[in-house]
C-alpha positions as CSV (number, residue, x, y, z in Angstrom):
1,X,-0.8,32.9,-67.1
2,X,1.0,35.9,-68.8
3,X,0.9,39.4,-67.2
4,X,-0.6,40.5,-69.9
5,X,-4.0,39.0,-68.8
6,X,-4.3,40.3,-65.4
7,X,-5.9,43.9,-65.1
8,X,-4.5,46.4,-62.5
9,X,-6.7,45.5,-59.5
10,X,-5.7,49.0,-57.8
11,X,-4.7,47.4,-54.8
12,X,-0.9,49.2,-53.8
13,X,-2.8,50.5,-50.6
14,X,-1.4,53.8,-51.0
15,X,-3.6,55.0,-48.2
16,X,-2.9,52.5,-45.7
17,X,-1.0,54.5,-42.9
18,X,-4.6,56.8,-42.1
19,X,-7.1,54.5,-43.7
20,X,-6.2,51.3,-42.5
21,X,-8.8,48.2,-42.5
22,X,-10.8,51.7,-44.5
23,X,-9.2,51.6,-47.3
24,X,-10.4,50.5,-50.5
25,X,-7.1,49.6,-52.2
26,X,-6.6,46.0,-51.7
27,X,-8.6,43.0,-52.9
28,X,-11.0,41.4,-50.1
29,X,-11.0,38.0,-50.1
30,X,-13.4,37.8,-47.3
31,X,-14.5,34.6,-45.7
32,X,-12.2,31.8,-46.2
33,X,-13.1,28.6,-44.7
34,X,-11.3,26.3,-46.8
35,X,-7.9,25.3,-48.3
36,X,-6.9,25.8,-52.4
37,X,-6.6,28.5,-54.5
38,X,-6.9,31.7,-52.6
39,X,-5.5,34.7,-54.9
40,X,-4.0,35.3,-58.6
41,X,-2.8,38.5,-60.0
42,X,0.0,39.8,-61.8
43,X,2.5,42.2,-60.7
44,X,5.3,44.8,-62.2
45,X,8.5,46.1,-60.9
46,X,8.3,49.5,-62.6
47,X,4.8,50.2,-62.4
48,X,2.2,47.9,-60.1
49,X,5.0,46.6,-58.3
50,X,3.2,44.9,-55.1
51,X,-0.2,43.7,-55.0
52,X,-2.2,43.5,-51.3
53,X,-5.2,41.5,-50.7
54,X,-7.4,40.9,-47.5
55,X,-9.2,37.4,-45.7
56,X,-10.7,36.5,-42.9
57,X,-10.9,33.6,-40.9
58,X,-14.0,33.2,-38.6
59,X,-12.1,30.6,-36.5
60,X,-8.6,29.5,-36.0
61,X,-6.4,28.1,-38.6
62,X,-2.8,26.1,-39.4
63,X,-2.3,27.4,-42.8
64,X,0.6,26.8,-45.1
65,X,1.1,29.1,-47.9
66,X,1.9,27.6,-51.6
67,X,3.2,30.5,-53.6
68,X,3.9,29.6,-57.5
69,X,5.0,33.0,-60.1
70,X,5.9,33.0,-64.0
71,X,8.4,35.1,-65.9
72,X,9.8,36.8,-62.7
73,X,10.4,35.7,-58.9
74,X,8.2,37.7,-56.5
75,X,8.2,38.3,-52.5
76,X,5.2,36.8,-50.3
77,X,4.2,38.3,-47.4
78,X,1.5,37.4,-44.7
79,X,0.4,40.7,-42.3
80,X,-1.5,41.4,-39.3
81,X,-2.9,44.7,-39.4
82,X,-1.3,47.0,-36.2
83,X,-2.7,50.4,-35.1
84,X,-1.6,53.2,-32.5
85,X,-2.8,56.5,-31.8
86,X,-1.1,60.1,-30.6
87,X,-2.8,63.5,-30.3
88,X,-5.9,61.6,-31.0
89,X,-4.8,61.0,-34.8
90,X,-4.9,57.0,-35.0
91,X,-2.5,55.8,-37.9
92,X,-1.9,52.3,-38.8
93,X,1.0,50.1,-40.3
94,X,1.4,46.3,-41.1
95,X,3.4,43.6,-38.9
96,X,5.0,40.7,-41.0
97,X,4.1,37.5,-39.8
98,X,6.5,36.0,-42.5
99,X,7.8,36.2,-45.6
100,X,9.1,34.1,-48.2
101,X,10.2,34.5,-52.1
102,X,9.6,32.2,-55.1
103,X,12.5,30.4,-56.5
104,X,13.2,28.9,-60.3
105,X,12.3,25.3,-59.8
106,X,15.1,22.9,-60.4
107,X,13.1,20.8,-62.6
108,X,14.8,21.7,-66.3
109,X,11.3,21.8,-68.5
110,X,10.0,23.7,-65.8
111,X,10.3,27.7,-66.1
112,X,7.8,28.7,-63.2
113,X,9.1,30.1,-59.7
114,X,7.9,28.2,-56.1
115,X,8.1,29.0,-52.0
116,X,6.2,27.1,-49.4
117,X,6.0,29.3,-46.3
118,X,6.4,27.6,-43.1
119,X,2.8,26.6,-40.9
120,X,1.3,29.7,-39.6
121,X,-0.9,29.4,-36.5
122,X,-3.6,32.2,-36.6
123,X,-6.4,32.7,-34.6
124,X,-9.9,34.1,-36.2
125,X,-9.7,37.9,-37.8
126,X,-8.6,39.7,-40.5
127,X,-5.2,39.0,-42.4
128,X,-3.4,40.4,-45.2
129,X,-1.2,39.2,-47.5
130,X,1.1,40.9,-50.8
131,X,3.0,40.0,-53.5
132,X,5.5,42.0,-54.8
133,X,7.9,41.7,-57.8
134,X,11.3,41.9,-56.9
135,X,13.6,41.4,-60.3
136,X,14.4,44.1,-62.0
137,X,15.4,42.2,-64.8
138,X,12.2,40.4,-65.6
139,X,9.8,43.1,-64.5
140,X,6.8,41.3,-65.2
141,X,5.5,38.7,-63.3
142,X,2.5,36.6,-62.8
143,X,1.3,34.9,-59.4
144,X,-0.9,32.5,-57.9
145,X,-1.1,31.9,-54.1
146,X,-2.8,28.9,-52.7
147,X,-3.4,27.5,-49.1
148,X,-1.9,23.5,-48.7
149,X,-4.6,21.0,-48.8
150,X,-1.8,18.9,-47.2
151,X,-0.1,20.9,-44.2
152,X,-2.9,22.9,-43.5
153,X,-6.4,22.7,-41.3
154,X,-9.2,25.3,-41.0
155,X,-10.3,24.5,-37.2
156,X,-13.9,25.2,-38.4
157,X,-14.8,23.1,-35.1
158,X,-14.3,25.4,-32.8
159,X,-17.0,27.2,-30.5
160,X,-15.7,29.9,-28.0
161,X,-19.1,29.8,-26.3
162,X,-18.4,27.6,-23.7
163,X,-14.3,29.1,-22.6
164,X,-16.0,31.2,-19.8
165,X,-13.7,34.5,-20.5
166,X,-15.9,36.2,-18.4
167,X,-15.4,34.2,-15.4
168,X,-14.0,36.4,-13.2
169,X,-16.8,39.5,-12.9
170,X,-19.8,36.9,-14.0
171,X,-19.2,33.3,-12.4
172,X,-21.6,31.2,-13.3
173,X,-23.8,33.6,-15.6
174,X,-20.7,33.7,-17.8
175,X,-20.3,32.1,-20.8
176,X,-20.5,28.3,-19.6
177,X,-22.1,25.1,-20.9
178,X,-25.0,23.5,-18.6
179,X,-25.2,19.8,-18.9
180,X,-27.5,19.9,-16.0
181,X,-28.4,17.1,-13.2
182,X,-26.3,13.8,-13.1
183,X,-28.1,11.2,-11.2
184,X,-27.8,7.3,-11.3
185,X,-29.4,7.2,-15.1
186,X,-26.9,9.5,-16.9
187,X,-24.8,8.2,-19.3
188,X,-22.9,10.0,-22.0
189,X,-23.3,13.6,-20.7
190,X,-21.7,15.4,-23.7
191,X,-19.1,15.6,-26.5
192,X,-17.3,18.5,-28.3
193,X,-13.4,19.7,-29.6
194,X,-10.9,21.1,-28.2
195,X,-8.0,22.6,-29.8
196,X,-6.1,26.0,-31.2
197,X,-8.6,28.5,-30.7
198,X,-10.7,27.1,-28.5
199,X,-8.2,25.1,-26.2
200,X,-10.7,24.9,-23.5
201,X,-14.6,24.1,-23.2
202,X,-16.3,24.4,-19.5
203,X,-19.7,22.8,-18.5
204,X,-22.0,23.2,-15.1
205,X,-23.5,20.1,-13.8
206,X,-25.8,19.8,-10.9
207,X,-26.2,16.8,-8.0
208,X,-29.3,16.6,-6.3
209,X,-28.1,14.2,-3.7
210,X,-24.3,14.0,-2.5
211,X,-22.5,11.4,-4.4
212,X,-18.9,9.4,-5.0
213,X,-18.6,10.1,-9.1
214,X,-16.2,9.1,-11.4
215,X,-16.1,10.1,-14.9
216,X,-14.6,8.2,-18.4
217,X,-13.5,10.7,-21.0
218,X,-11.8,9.3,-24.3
219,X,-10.5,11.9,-27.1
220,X,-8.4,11.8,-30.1
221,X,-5.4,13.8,-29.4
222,X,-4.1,14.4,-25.3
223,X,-6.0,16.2,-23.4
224,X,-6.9,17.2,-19.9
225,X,-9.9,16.7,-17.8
226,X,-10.4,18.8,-14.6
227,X,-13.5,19.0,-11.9
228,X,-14.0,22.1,-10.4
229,X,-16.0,24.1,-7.9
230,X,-16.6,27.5,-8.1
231,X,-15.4,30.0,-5.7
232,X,-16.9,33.6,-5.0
233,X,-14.9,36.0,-3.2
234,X,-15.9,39.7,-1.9
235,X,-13.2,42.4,-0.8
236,X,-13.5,45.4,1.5
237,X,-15.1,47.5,-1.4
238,X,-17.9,44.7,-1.5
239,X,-16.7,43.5,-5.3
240,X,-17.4,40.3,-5.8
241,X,-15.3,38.0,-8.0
242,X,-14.5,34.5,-8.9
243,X,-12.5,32.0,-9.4
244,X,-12.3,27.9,-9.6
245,X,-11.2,25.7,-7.4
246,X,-9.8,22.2,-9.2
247,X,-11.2,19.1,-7.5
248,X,-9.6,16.7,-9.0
249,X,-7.9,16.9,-12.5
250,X,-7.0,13.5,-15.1
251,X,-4.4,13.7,-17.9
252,X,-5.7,11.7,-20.7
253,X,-2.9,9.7,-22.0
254,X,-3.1,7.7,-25.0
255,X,-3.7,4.1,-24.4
256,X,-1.1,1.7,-24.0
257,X,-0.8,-0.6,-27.3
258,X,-3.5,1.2,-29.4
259,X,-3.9,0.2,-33.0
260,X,-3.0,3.6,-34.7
261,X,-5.5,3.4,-37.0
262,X,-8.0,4.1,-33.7
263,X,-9.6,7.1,-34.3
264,X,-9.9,7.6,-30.5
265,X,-6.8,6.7,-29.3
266,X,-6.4,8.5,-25.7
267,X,-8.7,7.7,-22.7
268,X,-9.2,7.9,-18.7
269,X,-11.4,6.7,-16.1
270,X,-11.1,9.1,-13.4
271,X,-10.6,8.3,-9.6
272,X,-13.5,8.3,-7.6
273,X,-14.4,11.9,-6.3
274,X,-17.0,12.7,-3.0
275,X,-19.0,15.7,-3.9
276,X,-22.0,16.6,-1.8
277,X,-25.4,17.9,-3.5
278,X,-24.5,21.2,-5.4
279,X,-22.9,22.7,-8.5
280,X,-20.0,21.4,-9.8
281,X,-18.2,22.5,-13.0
282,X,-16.0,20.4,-15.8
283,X,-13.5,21.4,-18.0
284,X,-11.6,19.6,-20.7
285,X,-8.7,21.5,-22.5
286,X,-6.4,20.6,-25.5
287,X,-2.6,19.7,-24.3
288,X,-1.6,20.4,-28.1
289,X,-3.7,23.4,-28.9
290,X,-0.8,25.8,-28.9
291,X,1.1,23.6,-31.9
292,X,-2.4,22.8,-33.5
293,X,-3.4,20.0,-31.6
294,X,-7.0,18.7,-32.5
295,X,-9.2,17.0,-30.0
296,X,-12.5,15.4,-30.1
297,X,-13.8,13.6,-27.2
298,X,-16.5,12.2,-25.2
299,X,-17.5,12.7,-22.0
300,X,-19.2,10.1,-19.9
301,X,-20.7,9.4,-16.2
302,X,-19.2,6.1,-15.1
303,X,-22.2,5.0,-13.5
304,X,-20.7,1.4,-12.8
305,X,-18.2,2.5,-10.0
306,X,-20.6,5.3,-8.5
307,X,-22.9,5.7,-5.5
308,X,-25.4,8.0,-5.2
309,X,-26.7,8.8,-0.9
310,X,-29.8,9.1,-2.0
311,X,-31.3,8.5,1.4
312,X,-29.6,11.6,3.2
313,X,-32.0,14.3,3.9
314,X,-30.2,18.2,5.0
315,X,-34.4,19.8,5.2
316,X,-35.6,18.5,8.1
317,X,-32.7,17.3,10.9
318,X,-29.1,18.6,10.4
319,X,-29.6,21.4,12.8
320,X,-27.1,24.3,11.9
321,X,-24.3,24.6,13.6
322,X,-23.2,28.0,14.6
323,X,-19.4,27.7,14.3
324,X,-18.3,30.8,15.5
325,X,-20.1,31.0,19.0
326,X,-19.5,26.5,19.0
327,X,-23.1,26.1,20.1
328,X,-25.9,24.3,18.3
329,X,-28.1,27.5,16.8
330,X,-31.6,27.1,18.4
331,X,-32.9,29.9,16.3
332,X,-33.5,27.5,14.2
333,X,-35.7,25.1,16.3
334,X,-38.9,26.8,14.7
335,X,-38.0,26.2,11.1
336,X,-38.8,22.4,11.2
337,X,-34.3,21.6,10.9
338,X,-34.7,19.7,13.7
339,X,-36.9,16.5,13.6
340,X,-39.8,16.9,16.5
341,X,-40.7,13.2,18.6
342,X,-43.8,12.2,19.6
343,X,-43.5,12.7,23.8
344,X,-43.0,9.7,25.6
345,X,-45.7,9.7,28.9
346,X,-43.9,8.4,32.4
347,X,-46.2,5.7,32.3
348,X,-44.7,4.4,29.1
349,X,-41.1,4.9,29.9
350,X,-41.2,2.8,33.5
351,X,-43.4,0.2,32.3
352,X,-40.6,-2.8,31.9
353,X,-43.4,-4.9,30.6
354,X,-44.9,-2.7,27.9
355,X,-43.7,-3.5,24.3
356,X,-40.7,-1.6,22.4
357,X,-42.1,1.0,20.1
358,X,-40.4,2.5,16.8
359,X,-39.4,5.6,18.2
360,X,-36.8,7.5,15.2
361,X,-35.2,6.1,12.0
362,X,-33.4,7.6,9.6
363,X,-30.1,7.9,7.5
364,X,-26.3,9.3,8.4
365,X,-23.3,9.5,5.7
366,X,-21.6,11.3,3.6
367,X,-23.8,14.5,2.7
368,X,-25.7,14.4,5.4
369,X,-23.3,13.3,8.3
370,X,-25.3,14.1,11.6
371,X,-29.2,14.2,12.5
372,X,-30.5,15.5,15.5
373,X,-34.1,15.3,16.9
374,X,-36.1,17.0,19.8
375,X,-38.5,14.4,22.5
376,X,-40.6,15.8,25.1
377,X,-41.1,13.7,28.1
């Protein structure tokens, strides 16, 4: 398209040093949540000599610019939007991300100008981008500026609700998923992505009853899959943060021989963990996210190779054990933690002929390791 046909959108951004992300001289492209055409204009190297334009991406992105220009060669640019402040005045300026310029295509019956840029990784905000005409010679020039369908990906997956940011002051009433209780019927407890931009999900689960758990998580790019507990901590000032504590953490390597036309190529079956009753807290996180890895995956309870002690009971018996003094705490006798006997009369005790009686049963293991009870004679 000629020049000639594009109108003078008014966007040098003459004011962009105090009006910043203010201003009202560039072209917003808003939203943009998919790939193609993005921007067209027309530029001129003694008069509208750059053109800038806005967009936003609400989640992370790969993107690869396609830049294509008639009559003239022009410069493309892609910006982040920088700011600093001194004596209270805050001014602003533009930081190139890169920058690339259009070049006659060798192709003999074809006149126009092209430039790929190299793949960008950018995280959700606001971007800007110009074209400017650079020749001279030609003066005029007329652009259009697309985003590759083919080398780029708008991770429109992602979900930072569950990255627990706020982990540190909050713990667990920070941002983190709740699958809630595991017990011998679960299943598939959840699935979700991981990858740039949200490289990390999180997710509380509860056990009601100590148990030895495994886990099977597949996914379709590598990954990493971590159990953790979490840890409070309160210094002399009486703050209280936290922190997590890894349990046990799986790589999840891509399966030996897979046909590549498996959509979920990587998978792993996790050792067998002991975890007594309590809160317990998963994370799974992309190994690729920071070159645009992409990773869907599954997470599920591997029933068939864990135990639930469901027969251990910490109420009534366990007895607390004062570590510090290394005495059995009897200030605790009155609050039913120790299990009371029927008495046992003399008579009954030295009568050799008298029947056996069932005097205490119960359960011991793992989660509820010792039981003590009280008998009056």
């Amino acid at each position: 398209m000629p020049y000639d046909d594009y109108e003078d959108y008014g966007n040098n951004v003459t004011d962009l040093k105090f009006n910043g992300p203010y201003s009202e001289e560039y072209e917003d492209l808003e939203t943009v949540d998919d790939t193609g055409s993005l921007f067209s204009g027309g530029v001129q190297y003694t008069d509208n000599r750059i053109d800038y334009a806005k967009f936003t991406l609400e989640t992370a992105a790969r993107i690869c610019f396609s830049v294509c220009s008639s009559e003239a060669s022009v410069k493309f640019a892609v910006y982040r939007l920088t700011s600093s402040e001194k004596k209270g005045v805050v001014t602003y300026s533009l930081k190139t991300l890169q920058s690339v310029s259009t070049k006659k295509s060798k192709d003999e019956d074809d006149d126009d100008f092209y430039a790929t840029t190299k793949k960008l990784m950018l995280s959700a905000g606001d971007y800007y981008i110009s074209v400017q005409a650079v020749s001279k010679k030609s003066d005029e020039a007329s652009y259009d500026v697309e985003i590759d369908d083919d080398k780029s990906v708008i991770f429109n997956e992602g979900d930072n609700s569950d990255d627990w940011t706020d982990l540190k002051v909050k713990g667990a009433d920070g941002e983190v998923g709740d699958i809630g209780k595991i017990d011998e019927e679960s299943a598939i407890l959840y699935d979700d992505w991981v990858g740039y931009g949200d490289a990390v999900d999180y997710r509380k689960f509860t056990l009601d009853n100590a148990a030895r758990a495994s886990f099977y998580v597949d996914a379709t790019d590598k990954a990493k899959f971590t159990i953790y507990k979490l840890v409070t901590k309160t210094d002399k000032k009486g703050v209280v943060t936290y922190s997590l504590k890894s349990l046990q953490s799986s790589s999840i390597p891509k399966i030996k021989g897979v046909d590549e036309d498996e959509e979920y190529k990587y998978e792993v079956t996790t050792k067998k963990l002991l975890l007594e009753a309590g809160d317990y807290y998963i994370g799974v996180e992309s190994k690729n996210a920071k070159s645009g890895g992409s990773a869907y995956y599954d997470v599920f309870f591997n029933g068939a190779e864990s135990t639930f002690f469901v027969d251990g009971d910490n109420g009534w018996n366990n007895w607390l054990y004062d570590k510090k003094a290394k005495t059995l705490n009897v200030d605790y006798m009155d609050q039913f933690v120790v299990t009371e006997l029927n008495s046992l009369t003399t008579d009954v005790m030295m009568d050799n002929s008298a029947p056996s009686i069932d005097y205490w049963n119960n359960y011991v293991g793992y989660g509820d390791a010792t039981d003590f009870a009280r008998h009056q004679m």
